[in-house]
PALO-344813 format. One record per residue: z, x, y of N, C-alpha, C, O in turn. Coordinates in steps of 0.001 Angstrom, whole numbers, padded with zeros to 6 digits, always signed. Example, Ala and Ser with C-alpha at 12.3 -4.5 7.8 and 13.67 -1.06 7.14 Angstrom:
+007800+013190-005690+007800+012300-004500+007800+013200-003300+008465+014236-003319;+007080+012850-002250+007140+013670-001060+007870+012900+000030+008039+013409+001138;
//
This chain:
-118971-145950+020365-117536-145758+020473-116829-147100+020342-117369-148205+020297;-115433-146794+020284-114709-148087+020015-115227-149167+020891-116018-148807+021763;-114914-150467+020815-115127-151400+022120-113697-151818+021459-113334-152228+020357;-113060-151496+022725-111636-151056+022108-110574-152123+022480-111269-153138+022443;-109291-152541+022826-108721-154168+022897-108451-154153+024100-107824-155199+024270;-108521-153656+025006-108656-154103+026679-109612-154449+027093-109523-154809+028267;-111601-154598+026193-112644-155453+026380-112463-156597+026535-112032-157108+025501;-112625-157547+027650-112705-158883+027616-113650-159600+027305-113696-160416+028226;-114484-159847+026568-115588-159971+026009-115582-161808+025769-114527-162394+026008;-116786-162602+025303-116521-163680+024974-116345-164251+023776-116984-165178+023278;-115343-163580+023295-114711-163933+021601-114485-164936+021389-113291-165028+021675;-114882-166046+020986-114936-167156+020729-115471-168341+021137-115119-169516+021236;-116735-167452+021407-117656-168116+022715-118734-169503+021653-119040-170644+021997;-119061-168729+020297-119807-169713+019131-119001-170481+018676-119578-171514+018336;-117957-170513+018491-116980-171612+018390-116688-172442+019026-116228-173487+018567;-116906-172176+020523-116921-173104+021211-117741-174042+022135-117511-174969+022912;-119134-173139+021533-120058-173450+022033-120646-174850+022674-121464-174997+023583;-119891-175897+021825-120028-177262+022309-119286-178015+023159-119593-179203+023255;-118196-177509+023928-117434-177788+024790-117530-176926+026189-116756-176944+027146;-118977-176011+025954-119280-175056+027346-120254-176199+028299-120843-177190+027864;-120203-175710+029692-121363-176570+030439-122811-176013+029949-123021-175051+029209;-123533-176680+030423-125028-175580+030356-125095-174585+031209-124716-174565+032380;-125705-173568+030440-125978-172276+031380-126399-172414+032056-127385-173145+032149;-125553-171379+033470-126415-171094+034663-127520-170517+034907-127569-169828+033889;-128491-170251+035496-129710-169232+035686-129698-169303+037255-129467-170178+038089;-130102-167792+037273-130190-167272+038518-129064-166459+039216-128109-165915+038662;-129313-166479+040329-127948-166325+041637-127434-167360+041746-127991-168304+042307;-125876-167439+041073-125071-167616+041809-123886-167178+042202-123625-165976+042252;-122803-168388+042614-121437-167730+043321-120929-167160+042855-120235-166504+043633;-120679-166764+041286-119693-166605+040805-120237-166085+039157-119648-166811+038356;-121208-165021+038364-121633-165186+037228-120749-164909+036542-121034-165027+035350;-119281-164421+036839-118468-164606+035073-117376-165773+035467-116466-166210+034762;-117639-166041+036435-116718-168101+035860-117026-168306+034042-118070-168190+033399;-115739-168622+033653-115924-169125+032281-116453-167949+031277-116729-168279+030123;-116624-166387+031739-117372-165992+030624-116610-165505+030128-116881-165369+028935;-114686-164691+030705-114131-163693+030408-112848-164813+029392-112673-165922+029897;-112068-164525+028122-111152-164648+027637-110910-163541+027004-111555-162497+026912;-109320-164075+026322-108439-163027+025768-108989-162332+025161-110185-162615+025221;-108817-161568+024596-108471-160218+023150-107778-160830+022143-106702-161130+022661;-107773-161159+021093-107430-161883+020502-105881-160787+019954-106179-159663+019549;-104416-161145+019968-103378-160343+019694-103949-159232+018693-104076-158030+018927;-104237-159875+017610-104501-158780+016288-105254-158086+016399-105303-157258+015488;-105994-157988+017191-107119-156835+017803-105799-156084+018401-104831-155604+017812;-106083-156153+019628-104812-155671+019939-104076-154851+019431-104231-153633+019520;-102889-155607+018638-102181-154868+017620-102965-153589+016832-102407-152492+016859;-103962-153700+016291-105097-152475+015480-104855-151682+016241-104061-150802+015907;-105519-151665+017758-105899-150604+018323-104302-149782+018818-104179-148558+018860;-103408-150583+019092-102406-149804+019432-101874-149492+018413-101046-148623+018685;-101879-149828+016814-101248-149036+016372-101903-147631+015746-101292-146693+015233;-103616-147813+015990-104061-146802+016003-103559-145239+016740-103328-144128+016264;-103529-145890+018327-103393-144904+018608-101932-144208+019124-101742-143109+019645;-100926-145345+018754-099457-144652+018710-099136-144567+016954-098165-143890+016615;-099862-145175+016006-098918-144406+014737-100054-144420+013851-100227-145341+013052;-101288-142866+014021-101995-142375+013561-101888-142238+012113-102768-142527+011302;-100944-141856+011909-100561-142091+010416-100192-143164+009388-099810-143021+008226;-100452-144548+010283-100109-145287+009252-101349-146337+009508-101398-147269+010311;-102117-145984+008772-103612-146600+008869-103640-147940+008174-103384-147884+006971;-103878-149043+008638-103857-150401+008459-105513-150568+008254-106200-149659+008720;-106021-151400+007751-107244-152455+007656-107530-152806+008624-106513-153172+009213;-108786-152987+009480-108720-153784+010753-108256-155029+010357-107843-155170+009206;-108266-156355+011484-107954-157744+010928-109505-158366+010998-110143-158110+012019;-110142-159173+009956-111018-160066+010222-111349-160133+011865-112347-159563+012306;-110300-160982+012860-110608-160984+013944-111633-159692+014923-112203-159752+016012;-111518-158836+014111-112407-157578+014539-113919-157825+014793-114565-157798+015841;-114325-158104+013364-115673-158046+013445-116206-159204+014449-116951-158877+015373;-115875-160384+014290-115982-161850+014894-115960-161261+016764-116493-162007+017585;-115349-159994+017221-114592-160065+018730-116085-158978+018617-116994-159315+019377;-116274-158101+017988-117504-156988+018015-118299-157937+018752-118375-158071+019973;-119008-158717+017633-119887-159889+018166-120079-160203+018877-121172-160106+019436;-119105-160772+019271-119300-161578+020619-119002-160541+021714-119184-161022+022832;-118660-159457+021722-118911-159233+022699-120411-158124+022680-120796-157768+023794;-120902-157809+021923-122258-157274+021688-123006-159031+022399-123450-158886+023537;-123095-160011+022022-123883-161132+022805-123220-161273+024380-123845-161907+025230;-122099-160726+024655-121780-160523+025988-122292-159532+027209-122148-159326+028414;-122820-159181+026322-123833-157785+026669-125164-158350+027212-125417-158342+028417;-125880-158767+026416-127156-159482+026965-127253-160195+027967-128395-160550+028260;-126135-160646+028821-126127-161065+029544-125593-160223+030884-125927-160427+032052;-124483-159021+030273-123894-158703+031572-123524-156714+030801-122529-156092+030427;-125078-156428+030933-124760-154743+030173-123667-153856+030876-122910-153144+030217;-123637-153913+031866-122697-153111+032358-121090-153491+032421-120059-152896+032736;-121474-154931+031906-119921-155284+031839-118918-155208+032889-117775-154763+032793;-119661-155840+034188-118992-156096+035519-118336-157200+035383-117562-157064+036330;-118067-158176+034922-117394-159264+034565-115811-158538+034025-114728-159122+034063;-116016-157351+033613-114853-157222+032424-113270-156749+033181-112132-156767+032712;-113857-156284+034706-112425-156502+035578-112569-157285+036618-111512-157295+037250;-113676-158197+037282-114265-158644+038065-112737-159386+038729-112379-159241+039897;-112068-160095+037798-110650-160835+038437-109229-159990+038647-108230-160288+039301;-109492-158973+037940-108684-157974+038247-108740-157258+039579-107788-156860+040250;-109941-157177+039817-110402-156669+040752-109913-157338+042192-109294-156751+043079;-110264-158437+042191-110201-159740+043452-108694-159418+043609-108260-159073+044708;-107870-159529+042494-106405-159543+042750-105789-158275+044024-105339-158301+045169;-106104-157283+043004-106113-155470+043496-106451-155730+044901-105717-155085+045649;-107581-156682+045700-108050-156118+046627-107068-156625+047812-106629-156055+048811;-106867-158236+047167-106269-159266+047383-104555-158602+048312-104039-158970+049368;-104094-157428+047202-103083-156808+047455-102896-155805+048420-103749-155291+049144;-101659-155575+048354-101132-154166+049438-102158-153014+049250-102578-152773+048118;-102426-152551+049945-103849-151523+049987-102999-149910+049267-103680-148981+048832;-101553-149889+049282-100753-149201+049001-100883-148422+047768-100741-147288+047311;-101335-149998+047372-100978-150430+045419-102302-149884+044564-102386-150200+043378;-103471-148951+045260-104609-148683+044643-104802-147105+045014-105838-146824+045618;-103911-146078+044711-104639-145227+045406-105394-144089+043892-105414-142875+044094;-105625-144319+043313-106112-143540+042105-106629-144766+041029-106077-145778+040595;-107888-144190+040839-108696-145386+039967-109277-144472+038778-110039-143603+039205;-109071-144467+037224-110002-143802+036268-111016-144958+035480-110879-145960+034778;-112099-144151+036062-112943-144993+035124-114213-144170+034514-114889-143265+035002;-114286-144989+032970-114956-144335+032223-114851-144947+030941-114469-146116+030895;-115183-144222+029696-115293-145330+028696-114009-145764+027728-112889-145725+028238;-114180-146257+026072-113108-146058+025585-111741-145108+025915-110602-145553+026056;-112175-143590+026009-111122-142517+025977-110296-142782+027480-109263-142146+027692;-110695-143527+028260-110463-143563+029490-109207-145219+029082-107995-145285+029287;-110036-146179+028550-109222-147534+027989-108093-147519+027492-107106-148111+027927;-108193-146534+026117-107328-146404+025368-105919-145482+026608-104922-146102+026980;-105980-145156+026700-105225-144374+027784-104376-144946+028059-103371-144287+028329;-104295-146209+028135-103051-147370+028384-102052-147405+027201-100858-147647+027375;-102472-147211+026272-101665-147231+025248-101010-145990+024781-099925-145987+024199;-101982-144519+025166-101472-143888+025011-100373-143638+025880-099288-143821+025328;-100322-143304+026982-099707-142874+027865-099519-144300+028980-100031-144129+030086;-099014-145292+028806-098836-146998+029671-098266-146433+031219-098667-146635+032365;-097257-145716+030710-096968-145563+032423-097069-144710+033599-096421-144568+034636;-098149-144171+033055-098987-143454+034040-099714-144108+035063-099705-143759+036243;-100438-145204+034521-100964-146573+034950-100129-147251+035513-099933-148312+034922;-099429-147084+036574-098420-147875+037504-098351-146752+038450-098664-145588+038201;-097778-147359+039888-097719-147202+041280-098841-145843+041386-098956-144622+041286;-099635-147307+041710-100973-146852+042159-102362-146213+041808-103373-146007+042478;-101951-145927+040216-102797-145626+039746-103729-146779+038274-103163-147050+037214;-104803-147133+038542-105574-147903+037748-106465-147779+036779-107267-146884+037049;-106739-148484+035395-107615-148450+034627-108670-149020+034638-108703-150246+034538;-110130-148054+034796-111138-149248+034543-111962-148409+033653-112991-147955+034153;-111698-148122+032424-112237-147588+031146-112620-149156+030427-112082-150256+030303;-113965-148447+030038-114644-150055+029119-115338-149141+028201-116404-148548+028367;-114360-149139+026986-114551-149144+025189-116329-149227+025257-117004-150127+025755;-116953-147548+024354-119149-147699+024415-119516-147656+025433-120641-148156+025447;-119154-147252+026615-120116-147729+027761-120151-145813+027869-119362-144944+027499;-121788-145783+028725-122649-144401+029121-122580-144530+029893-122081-145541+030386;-123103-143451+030584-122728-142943+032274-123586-143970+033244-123351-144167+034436;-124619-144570+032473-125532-145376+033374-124812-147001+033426-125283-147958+034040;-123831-146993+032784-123389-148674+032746-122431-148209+033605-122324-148828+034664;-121674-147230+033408-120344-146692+034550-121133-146557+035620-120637-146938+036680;-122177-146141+035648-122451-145880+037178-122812-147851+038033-122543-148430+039086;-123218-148022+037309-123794-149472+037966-122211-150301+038156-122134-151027+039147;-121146-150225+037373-120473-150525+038009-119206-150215+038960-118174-150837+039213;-119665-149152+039315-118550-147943+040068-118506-148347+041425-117962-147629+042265;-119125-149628+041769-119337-150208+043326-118252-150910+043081-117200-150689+043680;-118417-152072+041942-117233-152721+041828-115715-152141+041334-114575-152538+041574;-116060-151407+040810-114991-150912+040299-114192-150257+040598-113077-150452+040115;-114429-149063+041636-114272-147890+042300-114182-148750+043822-113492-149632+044333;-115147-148032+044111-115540-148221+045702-114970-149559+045954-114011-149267+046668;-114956-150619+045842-114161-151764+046282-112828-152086+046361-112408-153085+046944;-111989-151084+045662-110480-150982+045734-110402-149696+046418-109666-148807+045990;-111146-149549+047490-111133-148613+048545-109348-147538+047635-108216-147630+048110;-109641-146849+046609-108747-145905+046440-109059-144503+047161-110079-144336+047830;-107796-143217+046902-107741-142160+047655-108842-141486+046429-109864-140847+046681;-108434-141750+045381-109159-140794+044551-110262-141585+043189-110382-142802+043055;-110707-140912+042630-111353-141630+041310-111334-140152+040319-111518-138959+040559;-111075-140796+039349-111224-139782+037877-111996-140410+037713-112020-141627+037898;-113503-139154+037000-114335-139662+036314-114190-139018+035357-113675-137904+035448;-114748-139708+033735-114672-139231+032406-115509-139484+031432-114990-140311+030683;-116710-139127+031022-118155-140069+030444-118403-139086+029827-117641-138120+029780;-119846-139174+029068-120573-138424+028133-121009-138502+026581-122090-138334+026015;-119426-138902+026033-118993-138894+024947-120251-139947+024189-120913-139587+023216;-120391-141310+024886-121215-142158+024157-122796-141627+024524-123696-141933+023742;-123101-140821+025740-124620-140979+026273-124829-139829+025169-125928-139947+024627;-123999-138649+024646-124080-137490+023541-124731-138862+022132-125711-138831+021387;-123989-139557+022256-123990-140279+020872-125557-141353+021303-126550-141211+020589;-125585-142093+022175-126921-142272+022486-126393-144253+022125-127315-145014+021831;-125842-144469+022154-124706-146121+022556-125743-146761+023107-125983-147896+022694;-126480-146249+024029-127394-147755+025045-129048-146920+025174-129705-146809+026209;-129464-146359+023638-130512-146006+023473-131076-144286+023796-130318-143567+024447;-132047-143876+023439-132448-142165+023765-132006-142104+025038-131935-143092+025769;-131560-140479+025502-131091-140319+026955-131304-138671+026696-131437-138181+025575;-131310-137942+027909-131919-136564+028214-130078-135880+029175-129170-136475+029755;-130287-134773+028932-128908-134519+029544-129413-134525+031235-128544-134800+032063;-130707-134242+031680-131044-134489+033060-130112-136242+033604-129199-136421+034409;-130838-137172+032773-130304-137993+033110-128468-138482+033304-127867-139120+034170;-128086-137869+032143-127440-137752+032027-126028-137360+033878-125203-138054+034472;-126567-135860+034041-126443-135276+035056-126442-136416+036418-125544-136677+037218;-127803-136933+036299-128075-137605+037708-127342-138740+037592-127479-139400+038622;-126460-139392+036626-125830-140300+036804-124626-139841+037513-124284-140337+038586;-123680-138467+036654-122743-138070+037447-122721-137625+038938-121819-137660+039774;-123868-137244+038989-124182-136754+040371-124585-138068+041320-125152-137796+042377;-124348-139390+041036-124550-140673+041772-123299-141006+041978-122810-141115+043103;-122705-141186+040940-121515-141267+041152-120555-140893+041732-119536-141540+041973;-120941-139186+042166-120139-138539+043281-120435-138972+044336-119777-139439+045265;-121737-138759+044126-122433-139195+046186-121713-140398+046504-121213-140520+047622;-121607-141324+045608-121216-143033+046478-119292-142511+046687-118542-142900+047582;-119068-141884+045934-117404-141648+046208-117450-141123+047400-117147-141786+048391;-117911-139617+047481-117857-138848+048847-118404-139576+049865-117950-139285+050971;-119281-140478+049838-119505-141424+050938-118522-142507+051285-118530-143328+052202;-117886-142344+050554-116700-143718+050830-115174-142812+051271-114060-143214+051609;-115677-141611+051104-114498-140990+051355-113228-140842+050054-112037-140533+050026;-113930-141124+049384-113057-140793+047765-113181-139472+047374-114254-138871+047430;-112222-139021+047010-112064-137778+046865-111898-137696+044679-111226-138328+043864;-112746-136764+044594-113143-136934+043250-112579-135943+042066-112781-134741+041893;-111912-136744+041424-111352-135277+039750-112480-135930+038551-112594-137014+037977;-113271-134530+038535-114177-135331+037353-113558-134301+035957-113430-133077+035915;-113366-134967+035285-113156-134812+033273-114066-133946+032740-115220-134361+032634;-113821-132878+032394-114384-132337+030933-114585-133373+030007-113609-134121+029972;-115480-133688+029254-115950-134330+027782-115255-133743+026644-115602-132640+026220;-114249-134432+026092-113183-134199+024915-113886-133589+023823-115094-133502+024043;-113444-133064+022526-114191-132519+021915-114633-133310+020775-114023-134375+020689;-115352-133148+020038-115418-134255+018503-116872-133135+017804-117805-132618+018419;-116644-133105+016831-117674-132443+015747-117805-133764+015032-118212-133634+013877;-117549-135092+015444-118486-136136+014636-118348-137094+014795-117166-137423+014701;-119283-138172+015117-119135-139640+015964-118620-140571+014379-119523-140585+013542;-118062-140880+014198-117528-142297+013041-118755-142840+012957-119542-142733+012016;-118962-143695+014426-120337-144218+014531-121922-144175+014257-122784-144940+013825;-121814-142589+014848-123168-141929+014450-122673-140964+013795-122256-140018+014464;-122586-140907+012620-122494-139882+011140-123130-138446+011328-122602-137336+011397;-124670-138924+011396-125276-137732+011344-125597-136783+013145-126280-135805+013449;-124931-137477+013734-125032-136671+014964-123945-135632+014768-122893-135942+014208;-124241-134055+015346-123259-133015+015275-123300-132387+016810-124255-131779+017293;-121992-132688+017486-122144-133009+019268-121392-131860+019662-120738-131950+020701;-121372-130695+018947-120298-129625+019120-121218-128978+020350-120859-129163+021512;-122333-128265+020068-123365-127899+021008-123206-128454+022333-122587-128018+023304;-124058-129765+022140-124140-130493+023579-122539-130429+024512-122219-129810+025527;-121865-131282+023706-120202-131086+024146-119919-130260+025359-119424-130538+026452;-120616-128613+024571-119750-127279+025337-121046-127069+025967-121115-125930+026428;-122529-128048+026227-123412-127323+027654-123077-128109+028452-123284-127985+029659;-122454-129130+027872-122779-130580+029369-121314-129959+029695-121265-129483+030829;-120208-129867+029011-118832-129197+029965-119256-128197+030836-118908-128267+032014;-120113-127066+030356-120333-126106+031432-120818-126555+032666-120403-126110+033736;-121779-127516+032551-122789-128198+033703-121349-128724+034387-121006-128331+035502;-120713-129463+033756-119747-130303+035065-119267-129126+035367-119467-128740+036518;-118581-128323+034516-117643-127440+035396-118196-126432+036544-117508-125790+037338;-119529-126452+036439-120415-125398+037548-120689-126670+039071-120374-126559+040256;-121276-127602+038442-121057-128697+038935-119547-129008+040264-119328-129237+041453;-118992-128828+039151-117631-129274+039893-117283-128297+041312-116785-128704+042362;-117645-127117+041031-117214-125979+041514-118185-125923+042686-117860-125316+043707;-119104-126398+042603-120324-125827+043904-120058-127117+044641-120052-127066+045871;-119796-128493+043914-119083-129391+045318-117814-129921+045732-117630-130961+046365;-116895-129048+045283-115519-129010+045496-114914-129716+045343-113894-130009+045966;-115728-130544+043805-114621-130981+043061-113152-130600+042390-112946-129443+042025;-112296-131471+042268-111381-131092+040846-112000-131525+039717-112518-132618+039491;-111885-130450+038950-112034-130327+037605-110926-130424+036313-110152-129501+036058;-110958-131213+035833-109943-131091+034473-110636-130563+032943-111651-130860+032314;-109707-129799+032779-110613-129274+031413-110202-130159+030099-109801-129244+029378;-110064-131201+029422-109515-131933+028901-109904-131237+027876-109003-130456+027569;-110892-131133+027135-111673-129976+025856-110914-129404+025354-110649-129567+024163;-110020-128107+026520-109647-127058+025890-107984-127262+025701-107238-126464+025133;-107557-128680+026394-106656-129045+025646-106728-129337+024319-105857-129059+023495;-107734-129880+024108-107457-131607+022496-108516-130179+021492-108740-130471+020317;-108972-129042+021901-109640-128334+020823-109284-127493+019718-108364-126688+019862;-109919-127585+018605-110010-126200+017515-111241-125443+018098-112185-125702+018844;-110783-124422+017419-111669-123629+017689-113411-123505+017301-114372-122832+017675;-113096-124712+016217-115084-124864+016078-115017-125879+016827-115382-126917+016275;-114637-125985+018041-115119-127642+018596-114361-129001+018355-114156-129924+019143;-114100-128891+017385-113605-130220+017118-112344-130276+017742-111890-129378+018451;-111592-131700+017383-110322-132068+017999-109631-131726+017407-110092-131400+016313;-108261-131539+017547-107130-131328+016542-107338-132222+016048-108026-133117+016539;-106833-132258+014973-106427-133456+014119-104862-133825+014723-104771-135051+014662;-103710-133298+015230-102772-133971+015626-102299-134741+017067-101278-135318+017440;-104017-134328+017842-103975-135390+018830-105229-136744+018805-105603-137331+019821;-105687-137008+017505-106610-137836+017570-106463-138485+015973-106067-138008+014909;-107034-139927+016419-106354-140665+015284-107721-140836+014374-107685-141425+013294;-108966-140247+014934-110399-140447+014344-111407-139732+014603-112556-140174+014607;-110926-137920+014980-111723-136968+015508-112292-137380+017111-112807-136339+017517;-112399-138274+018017-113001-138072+018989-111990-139067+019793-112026-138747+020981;-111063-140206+019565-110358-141084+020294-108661-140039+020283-108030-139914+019233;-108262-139515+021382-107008-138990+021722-105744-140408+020723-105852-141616+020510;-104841-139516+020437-103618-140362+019945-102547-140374+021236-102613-139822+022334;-101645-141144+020698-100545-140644+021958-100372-139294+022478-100416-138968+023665;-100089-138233+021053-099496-137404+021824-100777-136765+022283-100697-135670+022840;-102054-137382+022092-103124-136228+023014-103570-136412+024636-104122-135851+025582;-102879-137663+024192-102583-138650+025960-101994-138283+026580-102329-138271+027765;-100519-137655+026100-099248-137020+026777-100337-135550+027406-100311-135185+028582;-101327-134817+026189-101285-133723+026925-102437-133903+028225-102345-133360+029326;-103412-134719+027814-104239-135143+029080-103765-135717+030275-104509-135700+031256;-102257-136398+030375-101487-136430+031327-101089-135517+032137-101196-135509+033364;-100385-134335+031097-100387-133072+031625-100906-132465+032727-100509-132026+033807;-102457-132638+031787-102924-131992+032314-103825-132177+033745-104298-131243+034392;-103921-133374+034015-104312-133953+035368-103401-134454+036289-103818-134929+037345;-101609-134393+035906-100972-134741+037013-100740-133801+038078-099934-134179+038929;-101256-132667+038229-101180-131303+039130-102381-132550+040380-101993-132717+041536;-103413-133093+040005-104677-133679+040798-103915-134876+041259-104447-135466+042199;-102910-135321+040862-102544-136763+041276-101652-136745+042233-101035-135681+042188;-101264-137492+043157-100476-137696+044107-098932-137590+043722-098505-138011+042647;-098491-137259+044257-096945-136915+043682-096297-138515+043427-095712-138967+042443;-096562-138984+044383-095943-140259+043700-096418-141418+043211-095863-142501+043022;-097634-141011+043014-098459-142036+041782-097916-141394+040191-097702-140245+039805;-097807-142958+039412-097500-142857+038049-096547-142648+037667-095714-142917+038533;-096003-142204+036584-095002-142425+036426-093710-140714+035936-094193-139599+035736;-092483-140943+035876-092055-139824+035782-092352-139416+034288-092482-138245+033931;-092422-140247+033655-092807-139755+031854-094009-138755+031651-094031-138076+030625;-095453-138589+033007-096073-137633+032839-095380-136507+033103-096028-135743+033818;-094232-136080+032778-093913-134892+032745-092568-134521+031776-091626-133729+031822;-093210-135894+030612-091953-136299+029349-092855-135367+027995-094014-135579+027637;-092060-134498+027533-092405-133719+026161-093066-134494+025748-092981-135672+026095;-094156-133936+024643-094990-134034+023860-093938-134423+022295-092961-133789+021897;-094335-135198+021910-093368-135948+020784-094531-135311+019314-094264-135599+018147;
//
């Protein structure tokens, strides 16, 4: 899946390679001192105009491939990509305890979300979607991510890449036991949990020859039986963004499986009934454009 322009990755890390200290090894205080910089604007720019003006399809910029990179070598060092809100994080905690009460995390479709829908993501509600990541990199960092901004609630939203197979072969068992970890550490912390239906797509960009219509609609059933026997909320996001063979509309997605704005507006929709009345913003309940 995308590694999409809210990755902080180390883009320009070979360029600068001769002005870094020597690497650390081991434990220590602090392992992403120095590892996290910008997004470079023109990244940026791509992805948002991807997903607010679907129709007017641009070239990526050079800067694309060069930011892939480096952050694929950012990986080898830190797979789960706990570094990638680690200072965000400190801040959040740092703050009014007020200011955190709803946290979504999960992958790209979860990232992009900022752009689709930006002000939903204010008073009190937070993004920690990281662009490719499977349920097993979300789960490893759902301590930091989750559980440490002691919020009221967590949206969870995954699948999409472990279907596509992003961080190697995976079994839908496993699959399962990740979501099902992920609940246990919430309900132990006293987080109260809305887990996501898996959006629809009849075809990864990425992986061509994978056809995920099948899996899609068993692993939705599993959460939604799932959901129901431990009293979760459930969002059906699917049977919003679907055609009827599975796939996405084409007028809420700018590439069959990544939501556009207006598929953001309806996934807003459709989970502000789960959200606190006065988390986010009044636009989740602004027409569909």
């Amino acid at each position: 899946m995308i590694r999409s322009i809210l990755l902080l990755a180390s883009f320009g890390a070979a360029a600068g390679a001769a002005a870094q200290p020597q690497p650390r090894v081991g434990m220590v205080s602090d392992p992403c001192e120095g590892s996290v910089v910008a997004v470079p604007d023109t990244v940026r720019a791509h992805f948002y105009a991807l997903v607010t003006m679907p129709q007017t399809r641009t070239p990526p910029p050079p800067e694309l491939a060069v930011y892939r990179l480096a952050s694929a070598e950012a990986r080898k060092s830190d797979w789960p990509d706990l570094c990638r809100y680690h200072a965000d994080n400190e801040r959040l905690r740092a703050g009014p305890k007020s200011e955190r009460r709803v946290v979504f995390i999960g992958d790209s479709i979860t990232e992009l979300w900022v752009l689709g829908d930006p002000d939903l993501f204010s008073k009190g509600i937070v993004n920690r979607g990281i662009g490719g990541q499977t349920s097993p990199q979300i789960l490893l960092r759902f301590q930091a991510d989750v559980v440490a901004l002691q919020p009221a609630i967590v949206h969870i939203l995954a699948g999409t890449n472990d279907i596509a197979g992003n961080t190697g072969p995976t079994s839908t068992d496993q699959y399962k036991d990740n979501i099902k970890a992920m609940v246990s550490l919430a309900k132990s912390n006293g987080i109260e949990v809305i887990l996501g239906s898996i959006p629809p797509a009849a075809h990864f960009p990425w992986k061509p020859d994978l056809k995920p219509v099948p899996q899609i609609a068993a692993l939705n059933d599993w959460l939604r039986s799932y959901a129901e026997a431990e009293k979760l909320e459930f969002i059906d996001y699917h049977a919003v963004l679907t055609t009827r063979d599975g796939a996405t509309n084409d007028g809420f997605s700018f590439d069959g499986v990544h939501p556009n704005r207006r598929g953001y507006r309806l996934m807003t929709r459709a989970v502000r009934r789960s959200l606190p009345a006065e988390a986010g913003s009044s636009l989740r309940n602004a027409p569909v454009p």
